[in-house]
C-alpha positions as CSV (number, residue, x, y, z in Angstrom):
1,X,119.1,-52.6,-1.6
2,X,121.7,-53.3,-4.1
3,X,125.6,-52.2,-3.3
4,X,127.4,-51.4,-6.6
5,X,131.2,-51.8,-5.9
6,X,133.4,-50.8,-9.0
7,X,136.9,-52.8,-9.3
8,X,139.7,-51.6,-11.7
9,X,140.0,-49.8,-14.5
10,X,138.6,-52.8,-17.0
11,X,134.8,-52.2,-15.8
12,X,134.3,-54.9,-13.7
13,X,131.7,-54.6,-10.7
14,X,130.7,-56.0,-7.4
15,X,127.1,-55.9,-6.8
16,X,126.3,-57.1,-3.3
17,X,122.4,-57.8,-2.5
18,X,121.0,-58.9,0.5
19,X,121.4,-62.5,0.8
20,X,124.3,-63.1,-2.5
21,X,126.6,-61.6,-5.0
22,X,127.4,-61.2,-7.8
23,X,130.0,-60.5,-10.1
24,X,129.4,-58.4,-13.4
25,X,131.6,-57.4,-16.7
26,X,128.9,-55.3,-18.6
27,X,127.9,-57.2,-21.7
28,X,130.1,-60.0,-21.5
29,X,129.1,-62.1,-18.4
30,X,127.8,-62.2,-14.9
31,X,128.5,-64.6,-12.4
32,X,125.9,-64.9,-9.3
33,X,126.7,-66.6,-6.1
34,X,123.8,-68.0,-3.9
35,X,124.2,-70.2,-1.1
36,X,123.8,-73.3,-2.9
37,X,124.7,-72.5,-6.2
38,X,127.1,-70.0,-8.3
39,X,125.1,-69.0,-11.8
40,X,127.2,-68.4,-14.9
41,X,125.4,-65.7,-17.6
42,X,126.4,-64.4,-20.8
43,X,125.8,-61.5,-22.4
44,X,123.6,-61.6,-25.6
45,X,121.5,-59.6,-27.4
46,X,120.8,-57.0,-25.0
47,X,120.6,-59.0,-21.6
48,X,122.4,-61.8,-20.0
49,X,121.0,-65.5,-20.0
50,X,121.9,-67.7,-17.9
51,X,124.5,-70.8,-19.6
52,X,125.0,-72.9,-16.3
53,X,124.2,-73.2,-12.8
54,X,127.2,-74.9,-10.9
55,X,127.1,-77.0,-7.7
56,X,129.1,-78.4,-5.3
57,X,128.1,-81.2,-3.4
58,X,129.0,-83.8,-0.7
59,X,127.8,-87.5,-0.4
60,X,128.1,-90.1,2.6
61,X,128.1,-93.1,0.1
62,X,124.6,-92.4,-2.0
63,X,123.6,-90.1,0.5
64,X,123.8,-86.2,-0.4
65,X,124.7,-84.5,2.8
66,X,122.5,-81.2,3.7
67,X,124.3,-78.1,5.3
68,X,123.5,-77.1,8.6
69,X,124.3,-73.4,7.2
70,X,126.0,-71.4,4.4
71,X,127.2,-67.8,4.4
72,X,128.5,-65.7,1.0
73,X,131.1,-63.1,1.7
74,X,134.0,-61.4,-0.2
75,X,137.1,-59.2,-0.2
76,X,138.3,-56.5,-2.1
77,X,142.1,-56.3,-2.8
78,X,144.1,-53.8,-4.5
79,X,144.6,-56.1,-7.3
80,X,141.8,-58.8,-6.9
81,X,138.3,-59.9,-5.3
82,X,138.1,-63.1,-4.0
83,X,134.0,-64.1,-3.2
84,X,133.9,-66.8,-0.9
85,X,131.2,-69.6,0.3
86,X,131.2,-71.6,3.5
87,X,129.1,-74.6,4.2
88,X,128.9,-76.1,7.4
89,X,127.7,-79.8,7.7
90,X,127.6,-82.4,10.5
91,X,130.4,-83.9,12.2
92,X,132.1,-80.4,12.1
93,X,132.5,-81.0,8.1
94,X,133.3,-77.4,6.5
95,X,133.1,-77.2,2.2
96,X,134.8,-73.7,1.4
97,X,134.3,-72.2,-2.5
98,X,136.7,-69.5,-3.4
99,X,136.7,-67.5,-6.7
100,X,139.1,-65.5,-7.2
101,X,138.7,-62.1,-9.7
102,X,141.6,-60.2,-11.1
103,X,141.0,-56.2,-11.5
104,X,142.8,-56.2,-14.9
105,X,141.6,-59.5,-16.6
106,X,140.9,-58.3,-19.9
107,X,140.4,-61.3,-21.5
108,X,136.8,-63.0,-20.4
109,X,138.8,-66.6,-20.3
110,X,140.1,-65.6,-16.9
111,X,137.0,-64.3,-15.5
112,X,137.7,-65.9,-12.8
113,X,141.2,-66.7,-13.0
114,X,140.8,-69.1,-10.3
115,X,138.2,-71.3,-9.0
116,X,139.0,-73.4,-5.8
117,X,136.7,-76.2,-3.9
118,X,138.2,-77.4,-0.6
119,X,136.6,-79.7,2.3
120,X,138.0,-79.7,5.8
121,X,137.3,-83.1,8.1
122,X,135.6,-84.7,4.8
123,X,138.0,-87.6,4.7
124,X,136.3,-90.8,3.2
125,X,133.5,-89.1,1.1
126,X,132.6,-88.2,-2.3
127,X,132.7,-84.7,-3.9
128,X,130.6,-83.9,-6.7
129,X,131.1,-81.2,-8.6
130,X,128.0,-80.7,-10.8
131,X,127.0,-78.2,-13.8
132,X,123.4,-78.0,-14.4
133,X,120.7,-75.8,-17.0
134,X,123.4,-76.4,-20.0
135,X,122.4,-76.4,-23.5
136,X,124.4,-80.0,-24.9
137,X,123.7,-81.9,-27.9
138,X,126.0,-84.6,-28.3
139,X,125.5,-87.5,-26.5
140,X,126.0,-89.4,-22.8
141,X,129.2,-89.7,-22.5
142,X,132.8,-89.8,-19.9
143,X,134.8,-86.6,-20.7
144,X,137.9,-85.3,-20.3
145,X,139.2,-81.6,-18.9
146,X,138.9,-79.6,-20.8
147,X,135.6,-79.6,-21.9
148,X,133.5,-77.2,-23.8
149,X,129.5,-76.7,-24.1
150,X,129.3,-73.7,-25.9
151,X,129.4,-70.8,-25.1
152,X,131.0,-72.3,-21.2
153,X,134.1,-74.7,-20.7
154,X,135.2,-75.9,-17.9
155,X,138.6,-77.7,-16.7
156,X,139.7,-79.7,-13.5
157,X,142.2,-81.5,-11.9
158,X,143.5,-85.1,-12.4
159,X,142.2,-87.3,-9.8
160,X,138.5,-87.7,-10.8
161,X,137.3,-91.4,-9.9
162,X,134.3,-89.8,-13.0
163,X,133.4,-87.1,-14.9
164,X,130.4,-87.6,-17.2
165,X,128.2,-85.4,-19.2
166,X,124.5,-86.1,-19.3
167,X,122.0,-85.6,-21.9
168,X,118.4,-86.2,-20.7
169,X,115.3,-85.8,-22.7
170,X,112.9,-84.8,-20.0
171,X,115.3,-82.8,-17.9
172,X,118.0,-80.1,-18.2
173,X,121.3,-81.9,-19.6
174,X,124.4,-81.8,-16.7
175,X,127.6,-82.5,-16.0
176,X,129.2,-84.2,-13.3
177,X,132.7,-84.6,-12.1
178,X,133.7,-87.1,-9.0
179,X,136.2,-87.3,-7.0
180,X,137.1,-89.1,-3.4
181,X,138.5,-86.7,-0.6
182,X,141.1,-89.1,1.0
183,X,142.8,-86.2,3.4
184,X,141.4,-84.4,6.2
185,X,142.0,-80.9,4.4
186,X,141.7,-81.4,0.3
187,X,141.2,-78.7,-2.5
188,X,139.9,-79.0,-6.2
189,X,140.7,-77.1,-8.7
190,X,137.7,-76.9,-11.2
191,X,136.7,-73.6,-13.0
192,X,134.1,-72.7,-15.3
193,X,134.5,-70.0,-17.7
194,X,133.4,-68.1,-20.6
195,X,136.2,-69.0,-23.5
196,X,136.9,-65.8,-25.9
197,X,134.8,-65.9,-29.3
198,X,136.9,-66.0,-32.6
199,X,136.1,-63.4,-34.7
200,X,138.7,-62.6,-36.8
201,X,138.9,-61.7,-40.9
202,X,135.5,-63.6,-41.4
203,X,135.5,-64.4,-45.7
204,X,132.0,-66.4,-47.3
205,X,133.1,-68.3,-50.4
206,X,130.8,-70.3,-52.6
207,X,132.0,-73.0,-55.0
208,X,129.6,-74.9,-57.2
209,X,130.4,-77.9,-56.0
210,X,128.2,-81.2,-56.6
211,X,128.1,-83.1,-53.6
212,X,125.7,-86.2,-53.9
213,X,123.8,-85.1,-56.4
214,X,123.0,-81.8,-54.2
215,X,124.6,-78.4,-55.0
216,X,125.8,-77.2,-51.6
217,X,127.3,-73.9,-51.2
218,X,128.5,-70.8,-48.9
219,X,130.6,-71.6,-46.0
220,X,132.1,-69.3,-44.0
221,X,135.8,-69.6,-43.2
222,X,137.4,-67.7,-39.7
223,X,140.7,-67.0,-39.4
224,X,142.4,-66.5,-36.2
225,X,146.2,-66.7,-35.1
226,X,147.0,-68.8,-38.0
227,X,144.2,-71.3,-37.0
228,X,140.8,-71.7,-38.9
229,X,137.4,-72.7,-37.7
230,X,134.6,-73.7,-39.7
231,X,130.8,-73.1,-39.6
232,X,128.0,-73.4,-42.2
233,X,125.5,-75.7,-44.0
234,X,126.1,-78.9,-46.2
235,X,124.0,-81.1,-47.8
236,X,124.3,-85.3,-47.2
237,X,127.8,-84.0,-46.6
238,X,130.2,-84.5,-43.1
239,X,132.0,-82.4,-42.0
240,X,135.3,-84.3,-40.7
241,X,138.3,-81.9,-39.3
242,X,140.3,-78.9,-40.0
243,X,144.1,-78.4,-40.1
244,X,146.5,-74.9,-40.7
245,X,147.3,-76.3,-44.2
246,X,144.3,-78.1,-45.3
247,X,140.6,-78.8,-45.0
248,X,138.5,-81.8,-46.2
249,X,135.1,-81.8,-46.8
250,X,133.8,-85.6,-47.4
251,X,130.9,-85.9,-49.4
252,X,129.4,-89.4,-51.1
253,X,130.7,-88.9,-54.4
254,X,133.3,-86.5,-53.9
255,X,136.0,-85.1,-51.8
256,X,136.9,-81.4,-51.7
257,X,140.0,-80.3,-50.3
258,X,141.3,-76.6,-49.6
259,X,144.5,-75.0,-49.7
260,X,144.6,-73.0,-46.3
261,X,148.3,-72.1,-47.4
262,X,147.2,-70.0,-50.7
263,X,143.9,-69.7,-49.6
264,X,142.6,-69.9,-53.1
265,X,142.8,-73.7,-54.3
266,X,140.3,-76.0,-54.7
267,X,140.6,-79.5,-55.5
268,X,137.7,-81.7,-55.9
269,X,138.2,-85.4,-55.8
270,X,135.6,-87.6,-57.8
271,X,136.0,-90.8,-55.5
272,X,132.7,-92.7,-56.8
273,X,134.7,-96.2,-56.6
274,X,136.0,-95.3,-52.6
275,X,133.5,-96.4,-50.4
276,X,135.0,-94.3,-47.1
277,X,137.0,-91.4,-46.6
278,X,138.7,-89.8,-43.5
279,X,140.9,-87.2,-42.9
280,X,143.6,-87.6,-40.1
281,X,145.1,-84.0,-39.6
282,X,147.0,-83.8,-42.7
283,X,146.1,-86.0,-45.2
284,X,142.9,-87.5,-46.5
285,X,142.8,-91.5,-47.0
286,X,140.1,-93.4,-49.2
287,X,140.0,-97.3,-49.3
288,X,138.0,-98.6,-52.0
289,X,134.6,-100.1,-52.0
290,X,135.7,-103.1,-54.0
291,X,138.6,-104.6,-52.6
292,X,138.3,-102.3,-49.0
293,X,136.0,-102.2,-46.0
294,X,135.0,-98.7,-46.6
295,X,135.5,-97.4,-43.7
296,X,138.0,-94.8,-44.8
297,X,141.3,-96.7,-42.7
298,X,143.8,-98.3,-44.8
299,X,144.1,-101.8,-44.6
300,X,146.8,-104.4,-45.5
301,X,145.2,-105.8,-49.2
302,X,143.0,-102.7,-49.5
303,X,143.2,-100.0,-52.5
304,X,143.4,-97.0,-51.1
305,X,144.3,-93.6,-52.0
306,X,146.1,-90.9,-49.8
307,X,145.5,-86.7,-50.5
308,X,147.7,-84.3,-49.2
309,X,148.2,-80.9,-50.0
310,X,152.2,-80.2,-49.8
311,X,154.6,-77.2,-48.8
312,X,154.2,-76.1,-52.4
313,X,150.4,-75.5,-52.5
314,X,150.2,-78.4,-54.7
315,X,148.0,-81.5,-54.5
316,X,150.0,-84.8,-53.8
317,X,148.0,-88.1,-54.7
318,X,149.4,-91.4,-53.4
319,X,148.6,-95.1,-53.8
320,X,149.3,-98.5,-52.1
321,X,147.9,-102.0,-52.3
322,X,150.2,-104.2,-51.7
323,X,152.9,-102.0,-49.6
324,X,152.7,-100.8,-46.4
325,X,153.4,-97.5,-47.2
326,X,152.5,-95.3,-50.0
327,X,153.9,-94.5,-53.4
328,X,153.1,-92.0,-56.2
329,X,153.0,-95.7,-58.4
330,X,152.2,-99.4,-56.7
331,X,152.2,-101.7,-59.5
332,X,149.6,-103.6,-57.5
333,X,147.1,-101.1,-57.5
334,X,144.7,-101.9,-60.5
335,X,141.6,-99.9,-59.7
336,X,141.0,-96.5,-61.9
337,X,142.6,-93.5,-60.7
338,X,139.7,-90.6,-59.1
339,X,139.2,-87.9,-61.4
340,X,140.4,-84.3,-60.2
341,X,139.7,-80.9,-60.6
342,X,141.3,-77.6,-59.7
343,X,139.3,-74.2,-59.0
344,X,140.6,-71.3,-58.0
345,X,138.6,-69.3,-55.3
């Protein structure tokens, strides 16, 4: 029989079954904690779905130790709810998982607000914390705290001998984060969490805009705290970064830049001679397929050409050859200037 324990004012519940918990925020997430595993769930579309199952595990060398026993208990503050469980191995080895739930978290980022892994008389072997059942589409690959896999992110502590992320083809894609206990009492930080969803002031805007040959359009635009985020469809197009003052969509035959400042200019950039373009947070550089290595970085001899959009809304266009920094005029610079046109929203 299921206990329903209500905590706060926010809505958050405590359901307490026979054998585990769980944690619930109706329709946003639900956390469950079994005795060899802690299941993260989102709310969508009616029902929750699981995002990521989470782990914690203890080697001897290679060898994954088993617990002799593990127990899930919790207790209920005036202010917070802290679930616990305790795993008892060999050699009087104890692993202790605390998460830690405060009544008035309104934001779902700090559901929990604190996630603790300690090991008592584990001195001289090897924690792994692992994330497993995660939907991940980039490649195999070292990572960094934080790190996000929509909709879940997670962040750790320094000190990780390695923390990888794993996409397999036959199997579930996982994450794994390492680290050596070298004291006879140690603690890790690591939590995993459901990050808020921006979803601010949402605009679609459409520009006819040839890129390759392809008429690509509608792109939806999300502002958010003075940030912007950016989500659509392009066509033999890439997609390369975003910035509070301007955007850069590279295309093969042309670039198009936005005015986030005025929120209404459009500059498209025929660069047909540039071979490469990137765009480095606040300006967009293009080296040129004839004397360059098109790879969109500026090199000494290269022609290149530099776009950024200044503190008066207006498009700045610079050029170097020769120099080693750029100009409005190199005299050295002999290719033919890109074409470029301004559209208003």
């Amino acid at each position: 029989m299921a206990t329903k324990i209500p905590l706060g004012t926010i809505g958050f519940i405590l359901v307490v079954l026979t054998a585990s918990v769980y944690f619930m925020w109706p329709e946003n997430i639900r956390i469950d904690f079994e005795n060899t595993k802690t299941i993260y769930s989102v709310y969508e579309n009616g029902s929750f779905i699981p995002k990521a199952t989470e782990y914690s595990r203890l080697f001897d060398g290679t060898k994954l130790m088993r617990a002799k026993s593990r127990d899930i208990s919790y207790d209920i503050g005036e202010e917070e709810t802290i679930v616990t469980r305790t795993s008892v191995f060999k050699d009087d080895i104890i692993s202790i998982d605390t998460y830690t739930f405060d009544h008035n978290a309104d934001n779902i980022e700090n559901v929990p607000i604190f996630s603790l892994h300690c090991f008592q008389n584990a001195e001289g072997k090897i924690y792994e914390y692992q994330i497993d059942k995660i939907d991940y589409e980039g490649e195999t690959d070292f990572i960094t705290s934080p790190f996000e896999f929509p909709p879940m992110k997670v962040t750790w502590e320094d000190g990780s001998h390695s923390a990888k992320v794993y996409n397999y083809k036959a199997a579930t894609d996982k994450i794994k984060i390492r680290y050596r206990i070298n004291e006879p009492f140690k603690c890790f930080d690591i939590r995993l969490f459901d990050p808020p969803k921006k979803s601010t002031n949402t605009e679609n805007i459409s520009y006819g805009v040839e890129c390759n040959n392809v008429t690509w359009i509608v792109h939806n635009w999300t502002y958010d705290n003075g940030t912007l985020d950016w989500n659509g469809t392009w066509v033999n197009g890439t997609w390369v970064d975003h910035f509070i003052n301007m955007s850069a969509i590279i295309c093969v035959d042309n670039i198009m830049l936005i005015n986030m400042t005025a929120k209404d200019k459009l500059y498209l950039i025929n660069v047909t001679d540039f071979g490469g373009c990137t765009f480095n947070n606040t300006c967009t550089v293009c080296d040129s397929k004839y004397d360059g290595n098109e790879d969109g970085i500026c090199n000494s001899g290269e022609s290149c050409m530099q776009y950024c959009i200044t503190d008066k809304d207006k498009l700045e266009m610079l050029e170097k050859n020769s120099r080693h920094d750029y100009v409005k005029v190199d005299s050295s610079f002999k290719l033919k200037k890109p074409k470029v046109k301004e559209n208003d929203k």
